[in-house]
N, C-alpha and C positions, 0 to 999 in steps of 0.2 A: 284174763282175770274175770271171775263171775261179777255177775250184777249183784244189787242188794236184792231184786227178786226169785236170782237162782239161787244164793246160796238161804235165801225164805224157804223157796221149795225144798231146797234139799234137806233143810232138818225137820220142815213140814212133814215130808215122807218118810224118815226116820222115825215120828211120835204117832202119827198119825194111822189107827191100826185098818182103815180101810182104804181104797183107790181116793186120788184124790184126782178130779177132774173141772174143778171149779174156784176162783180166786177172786177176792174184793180186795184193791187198795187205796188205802186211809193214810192222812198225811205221816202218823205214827207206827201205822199198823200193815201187814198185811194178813188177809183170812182167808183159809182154805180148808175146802170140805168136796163132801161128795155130793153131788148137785144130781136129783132123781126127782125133783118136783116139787117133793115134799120141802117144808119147811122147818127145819130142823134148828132148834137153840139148846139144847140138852141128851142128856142121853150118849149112848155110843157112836152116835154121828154126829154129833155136837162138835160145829167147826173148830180146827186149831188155830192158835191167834200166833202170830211171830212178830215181835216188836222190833223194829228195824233200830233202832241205835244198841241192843245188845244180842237181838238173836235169841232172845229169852222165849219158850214154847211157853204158852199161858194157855188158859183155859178162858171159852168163849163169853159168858155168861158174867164171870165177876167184872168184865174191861168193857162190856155191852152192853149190861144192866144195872151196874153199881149204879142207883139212884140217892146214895147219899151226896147230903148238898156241898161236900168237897171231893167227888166225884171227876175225873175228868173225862171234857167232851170227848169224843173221837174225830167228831165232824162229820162229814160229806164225802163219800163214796169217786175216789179221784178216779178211779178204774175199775173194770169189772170184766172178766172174762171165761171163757172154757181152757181147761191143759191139755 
């Protein structure tokens, strides 16, 4: 049986239109991009976000930046890695 972060990666890899070699996970969230130095929150590298209780591909920006004040946090960085 996969974990909840392999079958993250596998639809990660599915949307995600370049290599993905890099993953942050969030009590809610995992996010995966391609990790080259640069910093990246927009654009065609702009990380994919996979919500662990449905698997839903979201886009990075509105779940990262939404600063409206019923906004939710994401929190603290539970793990960080290379793929």
């Amino acid at each position: 049986m996969a974990t909840l972060f392999d079958k993250a990666l596998k639809i990660a890899k599915e949307k995600y239109p370049h290599e993905i070699n890099h993953f942050e996970e969030y009590a809610d969230y995992f996010v995966f991009d391609y990790d080259d130095g640069e910093e990246r929150t927009g654009g065609e590298f702009s990380p994919i976000v996979i919500r662990k209780s449905d698997f839903a591909a979201l886009n990075y920006a509105p779940i990262f930046f939404n600063l409206s004040d019923d906004a939710e946090d994401v929190g603290d960085v539970l793990a960080e890695g290379i793929i």
